[in-house]
Backbone bond lengths (Angstrom), bond angles and torsions (degrees), N, CA, C in turn:
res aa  C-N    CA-C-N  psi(-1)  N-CA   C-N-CA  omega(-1)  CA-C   N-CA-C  phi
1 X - - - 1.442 - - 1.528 108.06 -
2 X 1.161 112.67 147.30 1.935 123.21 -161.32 1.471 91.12 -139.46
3 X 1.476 121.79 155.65 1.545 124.89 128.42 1.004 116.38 -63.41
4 X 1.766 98.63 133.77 1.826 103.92 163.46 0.815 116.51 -90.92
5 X 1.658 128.66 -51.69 1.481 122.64 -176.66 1.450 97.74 -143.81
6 X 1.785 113.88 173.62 1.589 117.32 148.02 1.382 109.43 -102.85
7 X 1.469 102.94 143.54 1.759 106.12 177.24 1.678 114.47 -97.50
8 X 1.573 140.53 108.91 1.111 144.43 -142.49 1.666 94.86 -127.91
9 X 1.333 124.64 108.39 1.025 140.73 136.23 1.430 145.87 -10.97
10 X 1.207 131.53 21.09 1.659 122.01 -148.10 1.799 102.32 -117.77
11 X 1.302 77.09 159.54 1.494 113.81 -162.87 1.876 106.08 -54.93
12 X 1.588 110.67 -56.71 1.375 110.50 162.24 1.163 112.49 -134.39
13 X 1.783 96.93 121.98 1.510 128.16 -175.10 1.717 99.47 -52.27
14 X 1.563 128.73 -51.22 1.521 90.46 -167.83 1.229 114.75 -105.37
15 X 1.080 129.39 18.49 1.484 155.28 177.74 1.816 78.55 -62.42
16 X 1.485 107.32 -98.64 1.521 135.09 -164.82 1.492 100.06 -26.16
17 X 1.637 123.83 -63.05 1.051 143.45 -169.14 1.208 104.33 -51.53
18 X 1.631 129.11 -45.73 1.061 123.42 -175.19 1.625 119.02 -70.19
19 X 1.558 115.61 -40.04 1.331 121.48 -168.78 1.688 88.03 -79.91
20 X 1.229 162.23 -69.82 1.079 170.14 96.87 1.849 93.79 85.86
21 X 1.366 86.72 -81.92 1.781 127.59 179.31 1.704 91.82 -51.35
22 X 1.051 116.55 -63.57 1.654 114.43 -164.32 1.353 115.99 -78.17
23 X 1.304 130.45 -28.27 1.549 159.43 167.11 1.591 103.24 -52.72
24 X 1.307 89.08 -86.41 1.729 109.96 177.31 1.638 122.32 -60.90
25 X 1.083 96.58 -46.61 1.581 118.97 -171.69 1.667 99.16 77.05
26 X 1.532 112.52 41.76 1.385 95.10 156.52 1.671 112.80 -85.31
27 X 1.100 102.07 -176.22 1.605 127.89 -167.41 1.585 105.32 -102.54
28 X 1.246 125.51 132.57 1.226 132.07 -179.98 1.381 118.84 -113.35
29 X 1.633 112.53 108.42 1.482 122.64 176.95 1.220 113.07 -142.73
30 X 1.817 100.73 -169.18 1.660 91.46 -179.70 1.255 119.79 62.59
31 X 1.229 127.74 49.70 1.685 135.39 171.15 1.338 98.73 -65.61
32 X 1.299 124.36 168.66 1.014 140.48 169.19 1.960 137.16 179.99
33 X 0.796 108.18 140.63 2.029 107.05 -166.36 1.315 96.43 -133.27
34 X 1.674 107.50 145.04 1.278 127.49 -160.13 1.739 89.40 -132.71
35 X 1.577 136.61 71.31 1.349 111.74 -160.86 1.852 110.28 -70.52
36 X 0.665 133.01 2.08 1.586 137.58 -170.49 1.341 100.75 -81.06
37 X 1.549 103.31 -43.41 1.628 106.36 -169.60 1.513 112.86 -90.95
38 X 1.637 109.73 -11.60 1.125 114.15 -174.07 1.792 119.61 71.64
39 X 1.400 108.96 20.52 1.067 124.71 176.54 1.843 128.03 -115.53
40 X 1.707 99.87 130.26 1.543 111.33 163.11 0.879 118.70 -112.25
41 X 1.405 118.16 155.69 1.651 137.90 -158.60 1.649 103.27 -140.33
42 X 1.354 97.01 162.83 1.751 89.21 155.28 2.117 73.32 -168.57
43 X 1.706 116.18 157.05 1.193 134.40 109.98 0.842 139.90 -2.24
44 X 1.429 143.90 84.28 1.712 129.08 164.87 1.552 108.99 -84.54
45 X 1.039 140.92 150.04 1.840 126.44 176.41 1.905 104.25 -151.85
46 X 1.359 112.04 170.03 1.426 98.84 171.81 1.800 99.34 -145.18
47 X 0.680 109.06 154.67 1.842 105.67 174.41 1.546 107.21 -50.66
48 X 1.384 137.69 -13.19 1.603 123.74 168.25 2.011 109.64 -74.10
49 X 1.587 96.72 -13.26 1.709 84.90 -164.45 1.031 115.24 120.52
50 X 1.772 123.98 -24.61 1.441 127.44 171.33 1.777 111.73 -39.50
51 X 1.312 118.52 138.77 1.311 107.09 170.91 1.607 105.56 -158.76
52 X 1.569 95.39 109.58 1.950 93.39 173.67 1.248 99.95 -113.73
53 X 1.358 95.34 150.24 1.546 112.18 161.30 1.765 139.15 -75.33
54 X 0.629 158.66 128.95 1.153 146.26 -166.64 1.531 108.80 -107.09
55 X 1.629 137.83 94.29 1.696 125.37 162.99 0.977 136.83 -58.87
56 X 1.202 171.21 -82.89 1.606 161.16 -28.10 1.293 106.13 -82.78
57 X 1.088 125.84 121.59 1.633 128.08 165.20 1.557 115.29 -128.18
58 X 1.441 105.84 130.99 1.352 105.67 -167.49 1.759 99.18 -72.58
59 X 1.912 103.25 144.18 1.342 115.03 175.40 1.311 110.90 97.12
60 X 2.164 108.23 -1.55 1.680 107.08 179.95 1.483 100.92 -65.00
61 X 1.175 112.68 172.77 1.782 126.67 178.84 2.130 89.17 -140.09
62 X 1.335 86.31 135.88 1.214 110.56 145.98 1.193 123.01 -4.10
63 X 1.758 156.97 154.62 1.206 133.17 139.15 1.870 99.89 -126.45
64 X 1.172 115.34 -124.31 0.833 141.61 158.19 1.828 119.12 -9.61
65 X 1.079 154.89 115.01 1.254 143.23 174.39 1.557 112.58 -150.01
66 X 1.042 95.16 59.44 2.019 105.66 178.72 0.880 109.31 -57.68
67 X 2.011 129.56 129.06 1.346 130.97 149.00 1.419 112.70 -56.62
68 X 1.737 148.67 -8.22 1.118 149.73 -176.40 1.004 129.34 -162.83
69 X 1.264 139.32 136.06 1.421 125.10 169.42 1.481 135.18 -29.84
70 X 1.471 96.23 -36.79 1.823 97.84 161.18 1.494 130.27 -58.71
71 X 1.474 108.02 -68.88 1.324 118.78 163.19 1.560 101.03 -55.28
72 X 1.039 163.75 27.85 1.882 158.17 122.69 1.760 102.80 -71.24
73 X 1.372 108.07 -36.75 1.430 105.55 -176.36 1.413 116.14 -75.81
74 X 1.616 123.80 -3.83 1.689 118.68 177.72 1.752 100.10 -106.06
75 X 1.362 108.68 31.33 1.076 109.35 157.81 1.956 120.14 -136.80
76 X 1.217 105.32 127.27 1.210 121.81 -176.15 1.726 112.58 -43.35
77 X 0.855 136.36 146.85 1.571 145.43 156.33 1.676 100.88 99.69
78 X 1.476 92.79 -166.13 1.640 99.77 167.10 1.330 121.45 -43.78
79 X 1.633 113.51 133.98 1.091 112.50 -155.62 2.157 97.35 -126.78
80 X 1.153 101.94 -22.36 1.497 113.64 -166.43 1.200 116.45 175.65
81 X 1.553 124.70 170.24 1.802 138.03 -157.47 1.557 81.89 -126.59
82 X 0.978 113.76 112.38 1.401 116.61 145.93 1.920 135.17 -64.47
83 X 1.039 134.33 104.17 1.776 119.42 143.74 0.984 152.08 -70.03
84 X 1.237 145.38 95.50 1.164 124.86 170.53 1.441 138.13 -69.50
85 X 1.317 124.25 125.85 1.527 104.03 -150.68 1.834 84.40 -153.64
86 X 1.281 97.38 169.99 1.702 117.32 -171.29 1.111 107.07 -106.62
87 X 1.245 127.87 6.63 1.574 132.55 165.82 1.795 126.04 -153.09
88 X 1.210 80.70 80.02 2.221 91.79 -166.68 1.631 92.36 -62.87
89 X 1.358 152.74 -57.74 1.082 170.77 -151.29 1.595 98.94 -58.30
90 X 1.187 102.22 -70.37 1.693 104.52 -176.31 1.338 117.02 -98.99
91 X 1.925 132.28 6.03 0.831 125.65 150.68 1.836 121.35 -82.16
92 X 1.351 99.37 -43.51 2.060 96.21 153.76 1.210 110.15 -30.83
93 X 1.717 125.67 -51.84 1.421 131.33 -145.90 1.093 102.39 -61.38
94 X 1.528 107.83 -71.90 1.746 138.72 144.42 1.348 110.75 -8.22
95 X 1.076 147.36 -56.21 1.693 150.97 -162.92 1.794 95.89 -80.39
96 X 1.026 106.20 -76.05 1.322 129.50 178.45 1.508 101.14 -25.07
97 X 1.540 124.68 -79.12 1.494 123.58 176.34 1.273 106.54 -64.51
98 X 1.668 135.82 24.54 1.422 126.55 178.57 1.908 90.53 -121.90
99 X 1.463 114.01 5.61 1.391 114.63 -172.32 1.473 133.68 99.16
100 X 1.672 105.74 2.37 1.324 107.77 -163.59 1.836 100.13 -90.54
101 X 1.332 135.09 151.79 1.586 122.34 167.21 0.793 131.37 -126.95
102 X 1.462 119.25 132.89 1.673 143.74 -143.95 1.319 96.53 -40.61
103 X 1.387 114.75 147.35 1.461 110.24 176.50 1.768 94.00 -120.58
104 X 1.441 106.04 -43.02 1.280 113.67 176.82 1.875 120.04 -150.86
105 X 1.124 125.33 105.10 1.265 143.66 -167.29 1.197 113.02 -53.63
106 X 2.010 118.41 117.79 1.289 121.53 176.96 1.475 117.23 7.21
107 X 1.495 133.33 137.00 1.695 118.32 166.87 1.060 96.99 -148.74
108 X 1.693 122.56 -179.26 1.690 111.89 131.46 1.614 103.24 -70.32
109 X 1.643 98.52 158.06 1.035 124.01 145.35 1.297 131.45 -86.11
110 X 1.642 101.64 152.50 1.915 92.82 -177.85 1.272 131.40 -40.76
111 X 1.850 121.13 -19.47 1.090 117.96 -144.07 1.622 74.72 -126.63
112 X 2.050 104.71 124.50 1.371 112.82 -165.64 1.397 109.35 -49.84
113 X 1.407 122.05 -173.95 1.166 113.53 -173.57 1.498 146.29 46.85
114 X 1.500 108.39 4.48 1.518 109.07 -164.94 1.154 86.19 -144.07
115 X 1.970 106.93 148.45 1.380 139.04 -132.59 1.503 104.11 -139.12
116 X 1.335 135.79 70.31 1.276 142.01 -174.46 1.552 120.70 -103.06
117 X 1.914 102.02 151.88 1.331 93.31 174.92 1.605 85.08 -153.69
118 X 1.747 113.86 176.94 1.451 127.76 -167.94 1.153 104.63 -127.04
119 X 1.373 139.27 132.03 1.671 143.21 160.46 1.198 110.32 -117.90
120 X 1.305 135.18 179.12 1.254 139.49 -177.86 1.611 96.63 -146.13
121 X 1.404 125.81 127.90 1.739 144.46 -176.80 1.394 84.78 -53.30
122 X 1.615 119.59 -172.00 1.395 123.01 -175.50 1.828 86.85 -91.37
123 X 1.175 137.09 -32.52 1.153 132.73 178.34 1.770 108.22 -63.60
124 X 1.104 125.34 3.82 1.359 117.95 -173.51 1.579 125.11 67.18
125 X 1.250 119.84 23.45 1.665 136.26 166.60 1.606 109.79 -82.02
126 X 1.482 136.03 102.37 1.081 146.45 178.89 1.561 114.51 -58.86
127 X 1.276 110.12 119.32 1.646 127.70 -179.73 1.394 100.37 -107.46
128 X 1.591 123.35 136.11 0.786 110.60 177.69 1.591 99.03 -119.83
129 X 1.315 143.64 -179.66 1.133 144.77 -167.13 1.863 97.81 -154.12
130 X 1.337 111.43 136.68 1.218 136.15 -158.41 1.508 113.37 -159.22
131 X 1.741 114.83 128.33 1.355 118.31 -167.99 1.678 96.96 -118.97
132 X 1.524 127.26 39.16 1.353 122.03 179.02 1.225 98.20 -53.23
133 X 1.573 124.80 167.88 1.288 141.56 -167.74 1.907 99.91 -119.02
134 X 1.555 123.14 -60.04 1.485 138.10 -176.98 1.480 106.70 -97.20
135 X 1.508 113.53 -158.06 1.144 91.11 -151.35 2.012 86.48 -103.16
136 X 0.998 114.59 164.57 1.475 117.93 155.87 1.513 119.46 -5.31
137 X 1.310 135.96 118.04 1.320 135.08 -162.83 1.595 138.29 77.55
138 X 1.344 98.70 -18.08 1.646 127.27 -164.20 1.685 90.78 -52.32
């Protein structure tokens, strides 16, 4: 069993999609409309396998909007999208001049060896960025 994708909620579908795509440099496909639900979608993906979803449904509200990873943790459910990536330092850098704002500045992380930092999308959805080396737990 694998993750396939995360499913992300936001307010405007091509707004997100676009910074997403330009941020990340994922690839945008897979559109899609649900008219009953009053909902559009599209795919974000990247050649590693990354794959978010994009929602918009008319009548969504807001949820969640943490100034920090802490304050995200006194709230129940999904909390953030994780990356793992080989450069947390200059991909923050990267996000940051693409519009995203610091949520929490390059550090170690608790878990030795590992190199984390927090952004928030322009919609305020927390990304976190992570340079683990093995797999989860190692």
């Amino acid at each position: 069993m694998f993750l396939d994708h995360v499913g992300l909620s936001v307010a405007d579908l091509d707004a997100q999609a676009s910074w997403y795509s330009n941020a990340l440099g994922l690839e945008q496909n897979t559109s899609f409309e649900v008219e009953s639900l009053q909902l559009r979608g599209m795919f974000l993906t990247s050649p590693s396998g990354i794959a978010i979803e994009l929602l918009q449904r008319s009548g969504s509200r807001s949820g969640l909007q943490a100034s920090s990873p802490a304050e995200a943790l006194l709230t129940q459910g999904y909390g953030h999208i994780c990356l793992r990536v080989e450069g947390v330092d200059s991909l923050h850098a990267q996000l940051l001049a693409a519009g995203a704002t610091e949520r929490m500045a390059p550090q170690q992380s608790p878990e030795p060896g590992v190199r984390m930092s927090f952004v928030a999308d322009p919609e305020g959805n927390l990304i976190e960025l992570l340079d683990r080396k093995g797999p989860v737990g190692s």
